[in-house]
DRENMI-529066 format. One line per 4 residues: number of its first residue (from 0); their letters; for each residue y, x, z of C-alpha. Coordinates in Angstrom, 1 decimal. Each point is the difference from the previous one (the first is absolute). Layout:
DRENMI-529066
NUM = A = Y X Z ~ ...
***
This chain:
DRENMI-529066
0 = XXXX = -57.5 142.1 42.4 ~ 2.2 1.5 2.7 ~ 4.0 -1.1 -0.2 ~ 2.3 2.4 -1.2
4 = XXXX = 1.8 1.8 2.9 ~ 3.1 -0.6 -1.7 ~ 1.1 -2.9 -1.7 ~ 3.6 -0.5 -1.4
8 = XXXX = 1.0 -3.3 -1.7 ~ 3.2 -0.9 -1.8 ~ 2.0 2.7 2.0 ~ 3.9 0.5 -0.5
12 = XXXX = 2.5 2.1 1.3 ~ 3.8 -0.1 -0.4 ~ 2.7 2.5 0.9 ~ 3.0 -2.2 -0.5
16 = XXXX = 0.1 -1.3 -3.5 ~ -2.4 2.7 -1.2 ~ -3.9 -1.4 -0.3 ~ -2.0 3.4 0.7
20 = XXXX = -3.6 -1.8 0.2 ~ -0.2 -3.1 -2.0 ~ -2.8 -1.9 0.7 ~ -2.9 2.1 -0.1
24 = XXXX = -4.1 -0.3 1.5 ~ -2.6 2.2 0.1 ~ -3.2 0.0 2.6 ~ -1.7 3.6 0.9
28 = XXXX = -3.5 -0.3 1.3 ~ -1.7 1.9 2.8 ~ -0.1 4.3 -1.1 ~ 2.0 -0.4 -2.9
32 = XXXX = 3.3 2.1 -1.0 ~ 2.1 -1.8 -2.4 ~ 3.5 1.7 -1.0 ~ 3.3 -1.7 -0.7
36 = XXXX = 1.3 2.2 -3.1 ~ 3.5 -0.2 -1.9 ~ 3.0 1.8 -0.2 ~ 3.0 -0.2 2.7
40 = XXXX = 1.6 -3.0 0.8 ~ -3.1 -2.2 -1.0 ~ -0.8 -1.1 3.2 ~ -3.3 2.0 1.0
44 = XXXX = 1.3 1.3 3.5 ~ 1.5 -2.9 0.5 ~ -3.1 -1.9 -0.1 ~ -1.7 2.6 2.1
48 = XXXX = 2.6 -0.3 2.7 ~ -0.3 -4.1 -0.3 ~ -3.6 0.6 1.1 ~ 0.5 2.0 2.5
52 = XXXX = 2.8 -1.8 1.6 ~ 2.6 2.7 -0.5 ~ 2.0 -2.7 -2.7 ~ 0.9 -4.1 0.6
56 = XXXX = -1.3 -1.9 -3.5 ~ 1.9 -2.4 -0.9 ~ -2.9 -2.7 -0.7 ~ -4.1 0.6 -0.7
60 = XXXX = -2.6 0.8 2.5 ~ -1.8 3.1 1.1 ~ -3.8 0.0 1.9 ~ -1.5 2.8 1.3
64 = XXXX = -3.8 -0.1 1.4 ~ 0.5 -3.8 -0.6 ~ 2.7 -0.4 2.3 ~ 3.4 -0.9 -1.2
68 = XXXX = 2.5 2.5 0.9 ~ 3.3 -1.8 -2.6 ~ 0.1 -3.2 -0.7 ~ 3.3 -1.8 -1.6
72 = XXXX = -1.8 -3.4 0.6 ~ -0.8 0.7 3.3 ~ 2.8 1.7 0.9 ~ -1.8 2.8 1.2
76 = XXXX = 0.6 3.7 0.4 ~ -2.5 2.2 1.7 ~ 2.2 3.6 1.7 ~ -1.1 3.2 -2.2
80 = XXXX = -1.7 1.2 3.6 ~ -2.5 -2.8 0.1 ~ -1.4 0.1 -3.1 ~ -2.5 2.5 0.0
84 = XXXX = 0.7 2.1 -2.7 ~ 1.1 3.9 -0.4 ~ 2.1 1.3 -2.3 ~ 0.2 3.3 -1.4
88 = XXXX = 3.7 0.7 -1.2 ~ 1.4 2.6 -2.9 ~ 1.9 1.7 2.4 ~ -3.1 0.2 2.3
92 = XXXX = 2.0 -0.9 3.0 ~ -1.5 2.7 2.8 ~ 1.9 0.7 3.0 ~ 0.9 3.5 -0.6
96 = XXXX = 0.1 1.4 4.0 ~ -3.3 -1.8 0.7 ~ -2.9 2.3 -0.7 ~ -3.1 -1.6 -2.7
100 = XXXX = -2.1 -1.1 2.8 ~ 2.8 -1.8 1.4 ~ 1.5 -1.7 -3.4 ~ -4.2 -1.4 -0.6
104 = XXXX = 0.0 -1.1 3.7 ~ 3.4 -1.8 0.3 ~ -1.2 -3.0 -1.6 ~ -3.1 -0.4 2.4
108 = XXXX = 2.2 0.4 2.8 ~ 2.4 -2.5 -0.9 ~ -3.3 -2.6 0.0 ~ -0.5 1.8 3.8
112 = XXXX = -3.7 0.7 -1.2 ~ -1.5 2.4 3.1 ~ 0.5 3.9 -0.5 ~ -3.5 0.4 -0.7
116 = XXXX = -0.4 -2.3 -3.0 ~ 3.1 1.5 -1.2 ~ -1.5 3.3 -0.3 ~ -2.7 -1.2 -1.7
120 = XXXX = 2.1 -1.9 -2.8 ~ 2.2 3.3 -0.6 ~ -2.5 2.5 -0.2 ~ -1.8 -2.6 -2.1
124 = XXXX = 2.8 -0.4 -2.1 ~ 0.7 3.6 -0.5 ~ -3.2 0.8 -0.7 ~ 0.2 -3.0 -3.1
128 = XXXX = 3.4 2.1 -1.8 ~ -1.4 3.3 1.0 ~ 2.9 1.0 2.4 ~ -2.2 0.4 3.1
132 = XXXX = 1.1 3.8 0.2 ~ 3.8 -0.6 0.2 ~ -0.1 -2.8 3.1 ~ 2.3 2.2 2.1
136 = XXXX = 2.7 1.0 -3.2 ~ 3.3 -1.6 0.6 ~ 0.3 -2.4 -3.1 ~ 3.2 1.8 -1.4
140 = XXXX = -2.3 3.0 -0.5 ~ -1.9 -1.9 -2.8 ~ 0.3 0.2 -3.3 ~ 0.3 -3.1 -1.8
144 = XXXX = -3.4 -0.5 -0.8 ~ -1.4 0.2 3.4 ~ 2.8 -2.3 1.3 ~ -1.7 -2.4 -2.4
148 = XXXX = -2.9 0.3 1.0 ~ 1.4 -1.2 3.6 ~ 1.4 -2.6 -0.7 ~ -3.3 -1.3 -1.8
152 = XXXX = -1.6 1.0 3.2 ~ 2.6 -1.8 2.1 ~ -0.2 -3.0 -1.7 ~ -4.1 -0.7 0.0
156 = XXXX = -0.2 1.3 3.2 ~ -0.1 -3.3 1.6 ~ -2.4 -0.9 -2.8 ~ 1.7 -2.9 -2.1
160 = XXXX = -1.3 -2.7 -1.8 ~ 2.9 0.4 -2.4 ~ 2.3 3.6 -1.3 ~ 3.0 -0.2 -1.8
164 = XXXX = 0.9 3.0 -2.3 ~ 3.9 0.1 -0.9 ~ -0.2 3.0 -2.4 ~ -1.4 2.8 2.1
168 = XXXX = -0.9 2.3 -2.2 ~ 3.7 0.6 -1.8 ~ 1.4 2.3 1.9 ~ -2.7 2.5 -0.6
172 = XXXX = -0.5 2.4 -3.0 ~ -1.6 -0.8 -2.8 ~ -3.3 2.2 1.1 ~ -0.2 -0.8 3.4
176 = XXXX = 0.4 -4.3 -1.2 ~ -2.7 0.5 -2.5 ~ -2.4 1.3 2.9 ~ 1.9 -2.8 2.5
180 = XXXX = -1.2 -2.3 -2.2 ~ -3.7 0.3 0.1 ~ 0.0 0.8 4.2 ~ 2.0 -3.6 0.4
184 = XXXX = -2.5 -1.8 -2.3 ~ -3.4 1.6 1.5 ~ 1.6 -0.5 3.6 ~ 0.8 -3.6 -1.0
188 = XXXX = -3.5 -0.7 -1.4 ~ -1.8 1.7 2.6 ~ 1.6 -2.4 2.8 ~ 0.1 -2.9 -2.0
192 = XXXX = 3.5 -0.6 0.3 ~ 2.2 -3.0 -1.5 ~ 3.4 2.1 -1.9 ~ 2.5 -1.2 -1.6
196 = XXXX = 1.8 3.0 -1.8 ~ 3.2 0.2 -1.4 ~ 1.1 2.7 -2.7 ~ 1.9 0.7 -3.5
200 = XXXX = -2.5 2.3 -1.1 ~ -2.3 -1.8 -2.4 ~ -2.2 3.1 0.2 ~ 0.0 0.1 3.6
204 = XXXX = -1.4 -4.1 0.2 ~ -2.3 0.5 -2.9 ~ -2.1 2.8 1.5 ~ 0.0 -2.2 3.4
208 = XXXX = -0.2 -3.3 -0.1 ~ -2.5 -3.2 0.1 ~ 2.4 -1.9 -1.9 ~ 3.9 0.6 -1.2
212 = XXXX = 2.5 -2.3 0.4 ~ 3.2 0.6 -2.6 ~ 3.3 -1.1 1.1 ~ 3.2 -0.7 -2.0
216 = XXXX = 3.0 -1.3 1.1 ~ -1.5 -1.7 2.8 ~ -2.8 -1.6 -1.3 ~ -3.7 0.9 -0.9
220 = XXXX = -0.8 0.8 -3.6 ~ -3.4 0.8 0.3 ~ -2.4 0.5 2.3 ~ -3.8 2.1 -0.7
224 = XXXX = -2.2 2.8 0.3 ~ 1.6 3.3 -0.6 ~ -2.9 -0.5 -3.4 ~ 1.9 -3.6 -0.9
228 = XXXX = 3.4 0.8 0.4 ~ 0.0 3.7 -2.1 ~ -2.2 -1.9 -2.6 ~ 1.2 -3.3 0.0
232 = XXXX = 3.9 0.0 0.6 ~ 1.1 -4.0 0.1 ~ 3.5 0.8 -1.3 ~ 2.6 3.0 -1.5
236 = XXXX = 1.0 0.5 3.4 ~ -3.6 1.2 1.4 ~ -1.1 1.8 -3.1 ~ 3.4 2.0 0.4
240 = XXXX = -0.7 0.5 4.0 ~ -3.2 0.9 0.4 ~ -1.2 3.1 -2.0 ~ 1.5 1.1 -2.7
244 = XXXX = 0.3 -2.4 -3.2 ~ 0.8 0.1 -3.2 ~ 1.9 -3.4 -1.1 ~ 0.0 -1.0 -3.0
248 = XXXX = 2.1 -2.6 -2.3 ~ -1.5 -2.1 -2.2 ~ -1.3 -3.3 -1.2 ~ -3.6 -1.5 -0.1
252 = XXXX = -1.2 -0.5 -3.3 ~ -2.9 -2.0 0.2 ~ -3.9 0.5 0.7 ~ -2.1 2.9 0.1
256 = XXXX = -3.4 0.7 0.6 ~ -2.2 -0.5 2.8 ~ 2.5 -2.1 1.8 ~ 3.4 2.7 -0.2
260 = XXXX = 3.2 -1.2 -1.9 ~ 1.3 2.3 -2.4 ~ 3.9 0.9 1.4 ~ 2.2 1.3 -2.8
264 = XXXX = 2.7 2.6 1.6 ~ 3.3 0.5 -0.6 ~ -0.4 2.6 -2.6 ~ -2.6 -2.0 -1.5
268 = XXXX = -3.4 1.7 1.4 ~ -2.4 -2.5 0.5 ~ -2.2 0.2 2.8 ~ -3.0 -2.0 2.0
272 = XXXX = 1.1 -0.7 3.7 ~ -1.7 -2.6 2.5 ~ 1.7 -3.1 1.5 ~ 0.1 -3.4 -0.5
276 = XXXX = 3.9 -0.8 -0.9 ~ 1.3 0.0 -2.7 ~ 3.4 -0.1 0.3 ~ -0.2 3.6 1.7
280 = XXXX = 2.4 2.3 -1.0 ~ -0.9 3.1 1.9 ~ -3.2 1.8 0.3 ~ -0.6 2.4 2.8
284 = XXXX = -2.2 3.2 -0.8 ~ -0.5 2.5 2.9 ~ 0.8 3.5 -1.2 ~ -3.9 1.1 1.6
288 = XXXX = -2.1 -2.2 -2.5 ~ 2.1 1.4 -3.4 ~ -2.3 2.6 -1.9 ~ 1.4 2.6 -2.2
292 = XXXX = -2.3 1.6 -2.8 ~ 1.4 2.4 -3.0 ~ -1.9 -2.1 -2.6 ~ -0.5 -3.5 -0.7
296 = XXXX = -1.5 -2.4 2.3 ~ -0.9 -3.3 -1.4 ~ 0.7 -2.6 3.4 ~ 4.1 -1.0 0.7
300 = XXXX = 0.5 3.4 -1.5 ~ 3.4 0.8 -1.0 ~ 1.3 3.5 -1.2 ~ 2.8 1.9 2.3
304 = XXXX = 1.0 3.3 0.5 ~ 0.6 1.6 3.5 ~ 3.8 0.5 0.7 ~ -0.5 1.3 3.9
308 = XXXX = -2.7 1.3 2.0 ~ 0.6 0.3 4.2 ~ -2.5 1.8 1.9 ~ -0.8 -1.8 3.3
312 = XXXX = -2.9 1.7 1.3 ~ -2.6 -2.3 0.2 ~ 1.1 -1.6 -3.2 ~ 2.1 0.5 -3.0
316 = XXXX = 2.6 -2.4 -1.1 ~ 0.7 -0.5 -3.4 ~ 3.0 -1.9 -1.8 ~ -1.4 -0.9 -3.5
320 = XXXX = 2.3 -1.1 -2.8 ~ -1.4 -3.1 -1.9 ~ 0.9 -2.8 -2.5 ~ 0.5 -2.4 3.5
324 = XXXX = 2.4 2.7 1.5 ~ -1.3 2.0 2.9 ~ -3.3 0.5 2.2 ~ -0.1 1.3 3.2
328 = XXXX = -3.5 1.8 -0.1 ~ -2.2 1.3 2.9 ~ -2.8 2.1 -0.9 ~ -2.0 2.3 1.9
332 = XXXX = 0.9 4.1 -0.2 ~ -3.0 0.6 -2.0 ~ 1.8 -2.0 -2.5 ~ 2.4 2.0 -1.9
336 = XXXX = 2.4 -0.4 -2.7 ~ 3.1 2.0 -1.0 ~ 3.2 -1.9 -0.5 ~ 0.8 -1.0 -3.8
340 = XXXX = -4.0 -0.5 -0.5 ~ -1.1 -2.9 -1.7 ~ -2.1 -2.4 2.0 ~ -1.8 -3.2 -0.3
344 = XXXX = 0.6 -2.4 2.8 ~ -2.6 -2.4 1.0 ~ -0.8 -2.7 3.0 ~ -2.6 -2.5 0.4
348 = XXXX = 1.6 -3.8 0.1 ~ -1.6 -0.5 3.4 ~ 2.8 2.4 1.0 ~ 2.7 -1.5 -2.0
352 = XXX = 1.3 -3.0 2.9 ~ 2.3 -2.9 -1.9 ~ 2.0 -0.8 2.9
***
């Protein structure tokens, strides 16, 4: 088995009295993209920047391609430059009076590589991010989706074992991010690079990622497959983070069949969920896997009635009025039901998480 190119064990960082990045670890192995995902102020960038040199932790260590590059033991504290890593920043960080040729090529000429091999890597490059055509465009005539795309180019131009992403796709629109997304993650599987990406859109690090790491307040709440964490949330926190959830009050009841425990809301609906402890109080339901029908089902089927419907294009959203309070509902535009019409809700317990 092949050792992960990055390894991170027990790091911490401090600004002062304030502990940003409490004593977290994670390992990425060779090709894979794992994201760091939370809200602001949870310590995702700052972990980034830890890796790639750009912060001083306060205690931990950090290996890339087996070689330790922080160690608190060791006291030792590799320079940003002689790592070997790129970075790709949200404010894509181009020099504005150089033309695209010569933001690609600045890297490789800092490492004096001869002219000819530097040709090479930028036309190579270009080619990659499909910006071959505009070589000789001043980068302030860009828009901001080809400035992107050089700075990807820039920063696997000198072919990396390791990229670091630090939220590039946020400054774009919400069209041109959606089609972002899928260029970054074909380039990145097609050259079999090592990423570690950092973003506050759960969307965004669902549709790309290997593995997800959640961050919250400086430490690591879960980490899994996009599959694990959307399906399996660990705690409140993830459930309310990633996707969107309905949470629900309540208290388990006892037994049910095929393994579930029967969970008894707090308007008194009883319902089958899956989990193992019983001293939950919360069950997590993602507004996806709820079913609306206009007559009876017979399977954690409750009655509601719809109070809103919200067109979103490639879904409906519903808010349904029932005895536990209030769903959020997402059902496909096919789906249709007028506000006021009665409904029954139902969910399988497989998606009902105890947390």
């Amino acid at each position: 088995m092949n050792r992960p190119r990055i390894e991170v064990a027990d790091l911490v960082v401090r600004y002062g009295d304030v502990v940003a990045v409490n004593s977290i670890g994670f390992d990425i192995a060779p090709g894979e993209l794992v994201t760091l995902l939370g809200p602001s102020g949870c310590g995702k960038t700052t972990t980034l920047r830890a890796v790639a040199g750009l912060e001083a932790p306060s205690g931990g260590a950090i290996r890339l391609n087996g070689d330790t590059v922080y160690s608190a033991r060791e006291r030792r504290n590799v320079p940003a430059e002689k790592r070997g890593v790129s970075m790709v920043f949200q404010s894509y960080a181009i020099w504005p009076h150089m033309s695209v040729y010569d933001n690609v090529a600045y890297g490789l000429r800092v490492r004096r590589l001869p002219q000819a091999e530097v040709r090479q890597n930028v036309q190579r490059v270009l080619d990659l991010v499909q910006m071959q055509d505009y070589a000789d465009r001043p980068a302030s005539k860009l828009s901001g989706g080809q400035q992107q795309r050089v700075a990807v180019a820039r920063a696997i131009a000198f072919s990396p074992n390791v990229v670091l992403f630090d939220e590039p796709l946020s400054n774009l629109d919400a069209k041109l991010r959606a089609e972002m997304r899928v260029e970054l993650r074909e380039l990145q599987r097609r050259l079999d690079i090592t990423s570690l990406y950092v973003t506050h859109d759960q969307e965004e690090a669902l549709a790309i990622s290997d593995r997800v790491i959640v961050m919250n307040g400086g430490r690591i709440e879960q980490i899994g497959t996009p599959e694990e964490i959307y399906n399996r949330p660990c705690s409140r926190f993830v459930a309310d983070v990633v996707g969107s959830a309905n949470l629900i009050e309540g208290t388990v009841r006892g037994s049910g069949p095929n393994g579930t425990l029967v969970f008894e809301t707090q308007g008194g609906v009883r319902i089958e969920v899956t989990g193992t402890d019983t001293a939950g109080r919360t069950v997590a339901l993602r507004s996806s896997y709820v079913h609306l029908t206009p007559m009876p089902d017979t399977h954690n089927a409750v009655p509601g009635s719809i109070h809103r419907r919200m067109f979103h294009g490639d879904f409906i959203q519903y808010v349904v009025d029932w005895p536990a309070g209030q769903l959020i509902v997402r059902r496909p535009p096919t789906e249709l039901f007028d506000e006021g019409s009665a409904v029954t809700v139902s969910f399988a317990p497989e998606h009902c998480i105890l947390l």
